[in-house]
VEXLUM-966148 format. One record per residue (C-alpha): residue number from 1; residue in one letter; x, y, z. Coordinates in Angstrom, 1 decimal, padded with zeros to 4 digits, m for minus. Layout:
N
<pos=NUM, code=a, xx=X, yy=Y, zz=Z> .
...
***
This chain:
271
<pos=1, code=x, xx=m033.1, yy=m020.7, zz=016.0> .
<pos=2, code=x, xx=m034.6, yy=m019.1, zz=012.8> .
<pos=3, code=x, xx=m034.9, yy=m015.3, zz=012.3> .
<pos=4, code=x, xx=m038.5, yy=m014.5, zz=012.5> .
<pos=5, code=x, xx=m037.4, yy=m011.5, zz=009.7> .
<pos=6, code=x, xx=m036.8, yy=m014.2, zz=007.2> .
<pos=7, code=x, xx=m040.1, yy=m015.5, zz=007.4> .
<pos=8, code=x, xx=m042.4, yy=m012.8, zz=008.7> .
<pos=9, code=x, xx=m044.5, yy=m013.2, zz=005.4> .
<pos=10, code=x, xx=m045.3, yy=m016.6, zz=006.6> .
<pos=11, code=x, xx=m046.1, yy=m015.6, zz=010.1> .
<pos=12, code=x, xx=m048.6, yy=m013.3, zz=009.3> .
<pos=13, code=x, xx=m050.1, yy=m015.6, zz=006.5> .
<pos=14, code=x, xx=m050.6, yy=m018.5, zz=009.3> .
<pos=15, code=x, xx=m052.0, yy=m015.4, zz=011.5> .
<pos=16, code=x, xx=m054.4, yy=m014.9, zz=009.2> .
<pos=17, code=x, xx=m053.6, yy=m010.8, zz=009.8> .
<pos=18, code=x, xx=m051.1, yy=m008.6, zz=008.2> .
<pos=19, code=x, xx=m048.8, yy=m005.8, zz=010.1> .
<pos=20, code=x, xx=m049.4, yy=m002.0, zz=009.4> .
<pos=21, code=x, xx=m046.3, yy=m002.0, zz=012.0> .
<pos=22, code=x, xx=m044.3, yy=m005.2, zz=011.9> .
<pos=23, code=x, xx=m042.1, yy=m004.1, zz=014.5> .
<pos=24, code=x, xx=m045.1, yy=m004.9, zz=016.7> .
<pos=25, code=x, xx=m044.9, yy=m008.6, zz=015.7> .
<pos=26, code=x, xx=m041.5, yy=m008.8, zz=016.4> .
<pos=27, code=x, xx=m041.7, yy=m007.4, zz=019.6> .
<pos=28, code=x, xx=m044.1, yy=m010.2, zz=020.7> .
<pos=29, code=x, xx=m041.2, yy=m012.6, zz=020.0> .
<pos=30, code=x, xx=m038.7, yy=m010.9, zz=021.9> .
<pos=31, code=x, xx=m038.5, yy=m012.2, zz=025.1> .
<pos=32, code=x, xx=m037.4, yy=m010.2, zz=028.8> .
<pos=33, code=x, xx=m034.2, yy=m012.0, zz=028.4> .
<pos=34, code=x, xx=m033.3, yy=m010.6, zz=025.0> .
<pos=35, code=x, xx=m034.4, yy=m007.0, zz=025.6> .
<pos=36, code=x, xx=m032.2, yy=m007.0, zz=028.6> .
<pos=37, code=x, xx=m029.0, yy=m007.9, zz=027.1> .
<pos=38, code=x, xx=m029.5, yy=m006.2, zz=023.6> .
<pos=39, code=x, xx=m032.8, yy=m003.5, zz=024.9> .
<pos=40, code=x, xx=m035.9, yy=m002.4, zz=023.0> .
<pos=41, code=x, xx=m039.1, yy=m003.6, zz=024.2> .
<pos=42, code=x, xx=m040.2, yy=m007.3, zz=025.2> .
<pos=43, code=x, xx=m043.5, yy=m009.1, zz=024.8> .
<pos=44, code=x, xx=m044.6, yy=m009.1, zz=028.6> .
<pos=45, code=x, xx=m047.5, yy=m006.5, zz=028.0> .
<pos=46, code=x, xx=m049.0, yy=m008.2, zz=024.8> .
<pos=47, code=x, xx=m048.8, yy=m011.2, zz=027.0> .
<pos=48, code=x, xx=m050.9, yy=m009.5, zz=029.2> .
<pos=49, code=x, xx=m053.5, yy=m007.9, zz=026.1> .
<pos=50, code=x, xx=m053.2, yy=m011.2, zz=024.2> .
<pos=51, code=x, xx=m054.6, yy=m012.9, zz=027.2> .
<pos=52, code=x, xx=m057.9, yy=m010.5, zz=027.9> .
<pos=53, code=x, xx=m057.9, yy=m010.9, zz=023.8> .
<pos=54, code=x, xx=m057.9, yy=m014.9, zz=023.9> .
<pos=55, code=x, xx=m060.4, yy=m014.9, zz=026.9> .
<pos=56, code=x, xx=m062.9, yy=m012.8, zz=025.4> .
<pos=57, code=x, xx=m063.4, yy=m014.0, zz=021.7> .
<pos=58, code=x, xx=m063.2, yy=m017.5, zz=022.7> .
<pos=59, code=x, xx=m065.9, yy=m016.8, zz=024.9> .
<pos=60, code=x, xx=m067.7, yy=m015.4, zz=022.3> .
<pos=61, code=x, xx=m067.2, yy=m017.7, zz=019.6> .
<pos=62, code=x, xx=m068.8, yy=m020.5, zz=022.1> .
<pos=63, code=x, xx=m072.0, yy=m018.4, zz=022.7> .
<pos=64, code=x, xx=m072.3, yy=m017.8, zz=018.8> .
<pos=65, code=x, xx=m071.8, yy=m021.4, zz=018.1> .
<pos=66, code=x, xx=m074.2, yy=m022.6, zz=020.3> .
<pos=67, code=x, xx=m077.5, yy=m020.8, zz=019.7> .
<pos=68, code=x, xx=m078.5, yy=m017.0, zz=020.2> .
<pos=69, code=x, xx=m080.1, yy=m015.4, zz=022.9> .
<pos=70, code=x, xx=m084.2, yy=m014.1, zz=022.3> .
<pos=71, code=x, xx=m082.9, yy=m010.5, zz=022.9> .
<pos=72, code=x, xx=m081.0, yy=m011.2, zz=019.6> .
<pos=73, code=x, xx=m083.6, yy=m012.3, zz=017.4> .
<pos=74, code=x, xx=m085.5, yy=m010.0, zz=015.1> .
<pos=75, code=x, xx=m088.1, yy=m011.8, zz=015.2> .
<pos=76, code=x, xx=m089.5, yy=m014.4, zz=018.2> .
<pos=77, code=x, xx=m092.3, yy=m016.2, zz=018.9> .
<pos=78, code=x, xx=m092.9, yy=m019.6, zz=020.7> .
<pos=79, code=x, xx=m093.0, yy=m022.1, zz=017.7> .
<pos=80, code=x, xx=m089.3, yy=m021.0, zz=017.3> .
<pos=81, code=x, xx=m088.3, yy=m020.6, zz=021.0> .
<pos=82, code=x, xx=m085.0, yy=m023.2, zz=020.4> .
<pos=83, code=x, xx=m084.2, yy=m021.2, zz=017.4> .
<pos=84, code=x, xx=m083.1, yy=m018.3, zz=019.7> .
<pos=85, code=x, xx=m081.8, yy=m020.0, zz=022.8> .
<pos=86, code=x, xx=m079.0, yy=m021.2, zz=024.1> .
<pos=87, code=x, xx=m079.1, yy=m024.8, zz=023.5> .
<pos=88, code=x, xx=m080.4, yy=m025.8, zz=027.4> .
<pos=89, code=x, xx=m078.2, yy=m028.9, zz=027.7> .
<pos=90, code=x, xx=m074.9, yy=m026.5, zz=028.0> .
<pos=91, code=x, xx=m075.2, yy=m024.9, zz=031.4> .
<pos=92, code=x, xx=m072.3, yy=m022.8, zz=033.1> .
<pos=93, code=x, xx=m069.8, yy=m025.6, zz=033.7> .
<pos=94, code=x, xx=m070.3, yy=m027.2, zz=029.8> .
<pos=95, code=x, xx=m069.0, yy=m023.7, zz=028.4> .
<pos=96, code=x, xx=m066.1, yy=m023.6, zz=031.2> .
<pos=97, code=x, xx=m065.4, yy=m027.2, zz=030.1> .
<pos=98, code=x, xx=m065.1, yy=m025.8, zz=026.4> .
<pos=99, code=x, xx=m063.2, yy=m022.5, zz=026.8> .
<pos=100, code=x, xx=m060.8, yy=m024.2, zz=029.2> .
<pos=101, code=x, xx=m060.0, yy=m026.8, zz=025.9> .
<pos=102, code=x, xx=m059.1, yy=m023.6, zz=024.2> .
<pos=103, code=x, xx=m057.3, yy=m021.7, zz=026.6> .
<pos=104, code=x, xx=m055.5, yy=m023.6, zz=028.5> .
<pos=105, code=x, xx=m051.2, yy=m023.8, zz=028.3> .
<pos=106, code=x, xx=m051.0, yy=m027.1, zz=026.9> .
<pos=107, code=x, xx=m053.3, yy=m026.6, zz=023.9> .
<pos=108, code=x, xx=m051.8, yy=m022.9, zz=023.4> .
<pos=109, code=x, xx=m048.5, yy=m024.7, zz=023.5> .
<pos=110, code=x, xx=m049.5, yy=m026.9, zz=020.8> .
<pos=111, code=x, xx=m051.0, yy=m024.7, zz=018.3> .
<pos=112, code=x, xx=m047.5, yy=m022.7, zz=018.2> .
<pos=113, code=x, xx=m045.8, yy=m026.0, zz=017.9> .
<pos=114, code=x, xx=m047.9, yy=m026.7, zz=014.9> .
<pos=115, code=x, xx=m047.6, yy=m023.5, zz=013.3> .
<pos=116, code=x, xx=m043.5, yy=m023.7, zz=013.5> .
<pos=117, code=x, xx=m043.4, yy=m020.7, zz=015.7> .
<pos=118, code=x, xx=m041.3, yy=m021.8, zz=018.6> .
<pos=119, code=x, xx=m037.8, yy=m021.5, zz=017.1> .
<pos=120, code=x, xx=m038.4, yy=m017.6, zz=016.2> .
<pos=121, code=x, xx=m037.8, yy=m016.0, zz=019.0> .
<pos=122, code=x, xx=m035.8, yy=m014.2, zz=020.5> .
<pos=123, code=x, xx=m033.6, yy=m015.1, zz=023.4> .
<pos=124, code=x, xx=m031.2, yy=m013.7, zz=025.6> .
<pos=125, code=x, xx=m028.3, yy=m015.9, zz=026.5> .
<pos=126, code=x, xx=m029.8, yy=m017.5, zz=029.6> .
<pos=127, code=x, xx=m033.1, yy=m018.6, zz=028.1> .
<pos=128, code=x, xx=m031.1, yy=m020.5, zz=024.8> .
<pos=129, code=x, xx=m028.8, yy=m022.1, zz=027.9> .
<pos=130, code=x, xx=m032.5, yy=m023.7, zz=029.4> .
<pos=131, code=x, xx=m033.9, yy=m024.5, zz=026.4> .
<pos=132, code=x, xx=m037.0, yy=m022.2, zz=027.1> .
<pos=133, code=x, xx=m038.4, yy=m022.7, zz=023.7> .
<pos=134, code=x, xx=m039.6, yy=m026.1, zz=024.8> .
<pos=135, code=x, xx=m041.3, yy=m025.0, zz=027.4> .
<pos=136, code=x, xx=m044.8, yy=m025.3, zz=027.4> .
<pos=137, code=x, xx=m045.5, yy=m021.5, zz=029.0> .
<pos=138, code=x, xx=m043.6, yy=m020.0, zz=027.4> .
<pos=139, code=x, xx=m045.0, yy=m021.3, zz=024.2> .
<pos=140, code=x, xx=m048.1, yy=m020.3, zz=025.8> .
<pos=141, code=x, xx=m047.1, yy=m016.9, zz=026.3> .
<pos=142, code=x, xx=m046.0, yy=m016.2, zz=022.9> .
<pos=143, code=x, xx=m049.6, yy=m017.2, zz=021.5> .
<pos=144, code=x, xx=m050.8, yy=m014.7, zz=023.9> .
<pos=145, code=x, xx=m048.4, yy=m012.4, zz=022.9> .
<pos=146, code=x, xx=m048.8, yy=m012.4, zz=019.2> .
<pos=147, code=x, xx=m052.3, yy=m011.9, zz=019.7> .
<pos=148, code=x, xx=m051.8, yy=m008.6, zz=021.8> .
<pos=149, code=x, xx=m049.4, yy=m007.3, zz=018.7> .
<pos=150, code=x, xx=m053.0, yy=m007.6, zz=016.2> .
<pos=151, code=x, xx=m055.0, yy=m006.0, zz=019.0> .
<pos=152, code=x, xx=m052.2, yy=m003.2, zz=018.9> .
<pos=153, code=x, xx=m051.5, yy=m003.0, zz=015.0> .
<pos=154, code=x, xx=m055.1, yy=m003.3, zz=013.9> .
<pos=155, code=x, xx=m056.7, yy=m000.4, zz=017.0> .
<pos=156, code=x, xx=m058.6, yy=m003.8, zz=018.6> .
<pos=157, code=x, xx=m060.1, yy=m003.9, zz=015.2> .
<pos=158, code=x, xx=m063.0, yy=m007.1, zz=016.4> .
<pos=159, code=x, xx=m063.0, yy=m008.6, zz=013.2> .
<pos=160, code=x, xx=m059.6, yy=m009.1, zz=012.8> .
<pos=161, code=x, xx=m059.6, yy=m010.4, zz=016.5> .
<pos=162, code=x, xx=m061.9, yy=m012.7, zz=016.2> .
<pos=163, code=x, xx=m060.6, yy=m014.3, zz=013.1> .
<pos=164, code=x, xx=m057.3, yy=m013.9, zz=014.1> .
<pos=165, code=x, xx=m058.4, yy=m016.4, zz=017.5> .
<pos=166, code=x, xx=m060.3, yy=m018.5, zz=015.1> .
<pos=167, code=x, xx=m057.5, yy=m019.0, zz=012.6> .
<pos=168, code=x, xx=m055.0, yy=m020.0, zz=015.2> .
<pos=169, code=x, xx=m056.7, yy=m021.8, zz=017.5> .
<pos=170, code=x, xx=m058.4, yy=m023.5, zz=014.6> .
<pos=171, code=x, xx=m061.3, yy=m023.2, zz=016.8> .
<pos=172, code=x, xx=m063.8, yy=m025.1, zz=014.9> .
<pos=173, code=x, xx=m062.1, yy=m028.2, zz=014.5> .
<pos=174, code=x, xx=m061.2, yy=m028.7, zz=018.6> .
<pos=175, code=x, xx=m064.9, yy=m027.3, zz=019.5> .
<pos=176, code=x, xx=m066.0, yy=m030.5, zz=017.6> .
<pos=177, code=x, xx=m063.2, yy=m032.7, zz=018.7> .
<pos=178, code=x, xx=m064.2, yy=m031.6, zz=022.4> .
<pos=179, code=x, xx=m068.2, yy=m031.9, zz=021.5> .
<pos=180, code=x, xx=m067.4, yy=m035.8, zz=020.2> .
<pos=181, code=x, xx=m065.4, yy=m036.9, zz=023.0> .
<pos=182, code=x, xx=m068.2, yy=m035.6, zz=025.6> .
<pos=183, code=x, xx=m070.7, yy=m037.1, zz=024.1> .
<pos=184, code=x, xx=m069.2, yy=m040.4, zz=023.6> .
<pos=185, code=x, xx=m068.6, yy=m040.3, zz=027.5> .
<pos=186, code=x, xx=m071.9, yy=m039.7, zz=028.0> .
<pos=187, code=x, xx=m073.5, yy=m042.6, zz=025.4> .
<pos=188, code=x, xx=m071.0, yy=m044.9, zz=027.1> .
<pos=189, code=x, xx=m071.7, yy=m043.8, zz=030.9> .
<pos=190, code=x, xx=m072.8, yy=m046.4, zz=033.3> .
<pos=191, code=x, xx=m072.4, yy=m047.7, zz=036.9> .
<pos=192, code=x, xx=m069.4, yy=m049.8, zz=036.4> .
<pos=193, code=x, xx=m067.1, yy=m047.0, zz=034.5> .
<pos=194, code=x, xx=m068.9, yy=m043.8, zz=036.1> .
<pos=195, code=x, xx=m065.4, yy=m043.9, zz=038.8> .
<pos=196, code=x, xx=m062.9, yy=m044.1, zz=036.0> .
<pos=197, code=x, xx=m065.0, yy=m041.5, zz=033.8> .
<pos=198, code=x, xx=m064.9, yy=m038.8, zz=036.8> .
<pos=199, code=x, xx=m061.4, yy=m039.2, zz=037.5> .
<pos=200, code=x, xx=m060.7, yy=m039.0, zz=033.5> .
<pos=201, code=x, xx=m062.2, yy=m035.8, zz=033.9> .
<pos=202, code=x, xx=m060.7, yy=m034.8, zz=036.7> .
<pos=203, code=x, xx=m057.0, yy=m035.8, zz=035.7> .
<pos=204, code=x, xx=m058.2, yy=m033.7, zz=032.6> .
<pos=205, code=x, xx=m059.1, yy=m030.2, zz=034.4> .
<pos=206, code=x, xx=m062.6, yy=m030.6, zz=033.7> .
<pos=207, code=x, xx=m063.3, yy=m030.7, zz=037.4> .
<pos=208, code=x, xx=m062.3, yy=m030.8, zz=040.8> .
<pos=209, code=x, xx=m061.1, yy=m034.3, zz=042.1> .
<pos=210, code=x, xx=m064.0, yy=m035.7, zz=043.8> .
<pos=211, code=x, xx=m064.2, yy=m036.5, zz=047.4> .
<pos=212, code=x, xx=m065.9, yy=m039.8, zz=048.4> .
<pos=213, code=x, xx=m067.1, yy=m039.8, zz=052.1> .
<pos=214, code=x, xx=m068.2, yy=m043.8, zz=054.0> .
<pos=215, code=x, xx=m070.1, yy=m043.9, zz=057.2> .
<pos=216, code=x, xx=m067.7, yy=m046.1, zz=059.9> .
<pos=217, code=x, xx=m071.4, yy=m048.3, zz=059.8> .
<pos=218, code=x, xx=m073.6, yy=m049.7, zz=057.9> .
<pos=219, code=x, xx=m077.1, yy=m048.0, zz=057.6> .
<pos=220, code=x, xx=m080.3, yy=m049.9, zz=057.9> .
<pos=221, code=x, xx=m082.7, yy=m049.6, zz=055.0> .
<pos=222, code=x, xx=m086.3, yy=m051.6, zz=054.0> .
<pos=223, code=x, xx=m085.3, yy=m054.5, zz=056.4> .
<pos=224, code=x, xx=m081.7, yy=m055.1, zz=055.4> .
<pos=225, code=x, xx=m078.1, yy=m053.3, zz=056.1> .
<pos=226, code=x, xx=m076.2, yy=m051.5, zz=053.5> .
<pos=227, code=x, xx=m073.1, yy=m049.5, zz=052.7> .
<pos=228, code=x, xx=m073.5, yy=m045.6, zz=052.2> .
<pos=229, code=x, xx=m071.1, yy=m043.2, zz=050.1> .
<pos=230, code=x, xx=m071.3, yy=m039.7, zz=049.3> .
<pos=231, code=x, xx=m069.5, yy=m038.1, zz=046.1> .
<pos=232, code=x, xx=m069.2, yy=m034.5, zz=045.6> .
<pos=233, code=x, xx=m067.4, yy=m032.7, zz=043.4> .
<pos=234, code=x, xx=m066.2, yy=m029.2, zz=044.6> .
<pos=235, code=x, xx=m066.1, yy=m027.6, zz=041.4> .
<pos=236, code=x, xx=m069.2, yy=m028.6, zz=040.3> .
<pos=237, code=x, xx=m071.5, yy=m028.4, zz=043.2> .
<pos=238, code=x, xx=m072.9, yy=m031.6, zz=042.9> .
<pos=239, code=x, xx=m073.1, yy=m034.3, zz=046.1> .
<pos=240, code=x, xx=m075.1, yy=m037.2, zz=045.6> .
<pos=241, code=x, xx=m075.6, yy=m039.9, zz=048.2> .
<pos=242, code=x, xx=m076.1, yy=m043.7, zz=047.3> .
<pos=243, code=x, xx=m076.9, yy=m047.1, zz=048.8> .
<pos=244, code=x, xx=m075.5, yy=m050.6, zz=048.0> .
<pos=245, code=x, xx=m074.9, yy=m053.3, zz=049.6> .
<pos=246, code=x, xx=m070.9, yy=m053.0, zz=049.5> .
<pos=247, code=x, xx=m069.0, yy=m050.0, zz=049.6> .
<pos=248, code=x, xx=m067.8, yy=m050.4, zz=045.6> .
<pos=249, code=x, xx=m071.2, yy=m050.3, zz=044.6> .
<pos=250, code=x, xx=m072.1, yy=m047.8, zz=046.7> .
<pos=251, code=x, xx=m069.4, yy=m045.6, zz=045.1> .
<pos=252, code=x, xx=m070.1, yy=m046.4, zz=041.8> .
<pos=253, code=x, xx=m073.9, yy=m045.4, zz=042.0> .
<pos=254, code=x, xx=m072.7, yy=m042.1, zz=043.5> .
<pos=255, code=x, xx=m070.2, yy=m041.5, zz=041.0> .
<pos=256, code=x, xx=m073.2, yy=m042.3, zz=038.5> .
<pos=257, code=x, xx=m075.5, yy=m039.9, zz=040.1> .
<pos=258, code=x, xx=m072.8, yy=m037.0, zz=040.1> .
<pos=259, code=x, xx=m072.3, yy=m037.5, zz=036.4> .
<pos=260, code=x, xx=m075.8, yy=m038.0, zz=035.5> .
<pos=261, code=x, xx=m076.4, yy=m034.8, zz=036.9> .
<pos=262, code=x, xx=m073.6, yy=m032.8, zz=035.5> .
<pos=263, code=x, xx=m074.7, yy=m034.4, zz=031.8> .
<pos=264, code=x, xx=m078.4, yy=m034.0, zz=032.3> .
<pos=265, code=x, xx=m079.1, yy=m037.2, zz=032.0> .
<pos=266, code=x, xx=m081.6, yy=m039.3, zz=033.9> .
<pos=267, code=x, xx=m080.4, yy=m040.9, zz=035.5> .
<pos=268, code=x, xx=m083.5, yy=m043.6, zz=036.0> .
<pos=269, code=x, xx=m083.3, yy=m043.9, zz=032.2> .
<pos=270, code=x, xx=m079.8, yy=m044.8, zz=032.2> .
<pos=271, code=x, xx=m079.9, yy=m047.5, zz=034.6> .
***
């Protein structure tokens, strides 16, 4: 393990914010297990600030980036109504999709990786013996935890917050890496890959694993008999029914629908 002392300059550069109190920064590497066998103070409540921290400037960073509300605008009149609106393809689930990119363990996890934080903290004996600092909460944690220090050292200065959540998350860069792969899903969506695209998504976090429901019979329909299935996915309160005249294809065009829906697509375009 490295000694966080030995390169706090470095730290704070890559934090993009600079300690009145750098005790504060060390104490959001110091983990329960060191502050029980040496004392002082851990970095379980910065965990806790850091996380309300990461939450609400992500959140806010998504609404900026993607358009301002009327109520904001000096100015407003019809000709310029997209101007000052949210763009109207995003609805709730879009900016759940996006913040949980930027939230979530794994990607928190990584960003510490890549800014050669892991090996600096500090650990009591039992957390060296398990290895903790591979671990992807607690890599997790000490983002979250660094982040409570600034919120601390600069009086929950928002400025500093918000660039401090930008700098580290590199927040621009996995915004657009998360825009490109959602719209590629969407230019490439059809029938035949609509199942594997859902349960990408679903294997993903993006949504709940869907539920596909078949009638024990056929249904009879304009003179002929064919196979019904239902989709619906919890998460996203869509349930769309379809008709084919086999049970695949009466999957897939449910699947279809569901995700023509939850794009806003239409769906009668697409086909």
């Amino acid at each position: 393990m490295n000694d966080l002392k030995e390169h706090i300059d470095d730290v704070q550069r890559k934090c993009s914010y600079y300690f009145k109190n750098t005790d504060l920064l060390l104490q959001a590497f110091t983990r329960k297990s060191y502050s029980a066998e040496f004392g002082g103070e851990n970095n379980e409540v910065l965990e806790f600030l850091g996380d309300r921290v990461l939450d609400f400037y992500v959140t806010k960073v998504i609404a900026e980036r993607y358009g301002l509300f009327k109520s904001q605008a000096r100015t407003f009149n019809e000709e310029d109504r997209d101007e000052y609106l949210i763009r109207n393809y995003l609805n709730e689930q879009h900016f759940t999709d996006l913040k949980k990119e930027l939230v979530n363990n794994a990607y928190l996890a990584r960003r510490i990786e890549e800014l050669d934080f892991k090996t600096m903290m500090y650990l009591g004996q039992s957390d060296l013996d398990n290895q903790v600092w591979n671990q992807e909460k607690v890599k997790a944690d000490l983002f979250e935890a660094i982040l409570g220090a600034i919120a601390i050292d600069s009086n929950w200065n928002p400025d500093e917050l918000q660039n401090s959540v930008e700098i580290m998350l590199q927040i621009d860069d996995q915004l657009h890496d998360v825009e490109d792969g959602m719209d590629e899903l969407k230019e490439n969506l059809t029938q035949d890959n609509a199942v594997s695209t859902l349960k990408e998504l679903a294997e993903s976090g993006r949504c709940s694993i869907p539920i596909y429901e078949f009638p024990d019979e056929q249904v009879y329909v304009d003179g002929e008999y064919k196979w019904s299935c239902t989709c619906y996915v919890r998460s996203w309160s869509i349930q769309k029914t379809a008709l084919s005249s086999s049970k695949k294809g009466a999957k897939k065009y449910a699947t279809y629908l569901v995700l023509c829906d939850h794009f806003g697509i239409d769906s009668k375009e697409k086909m």
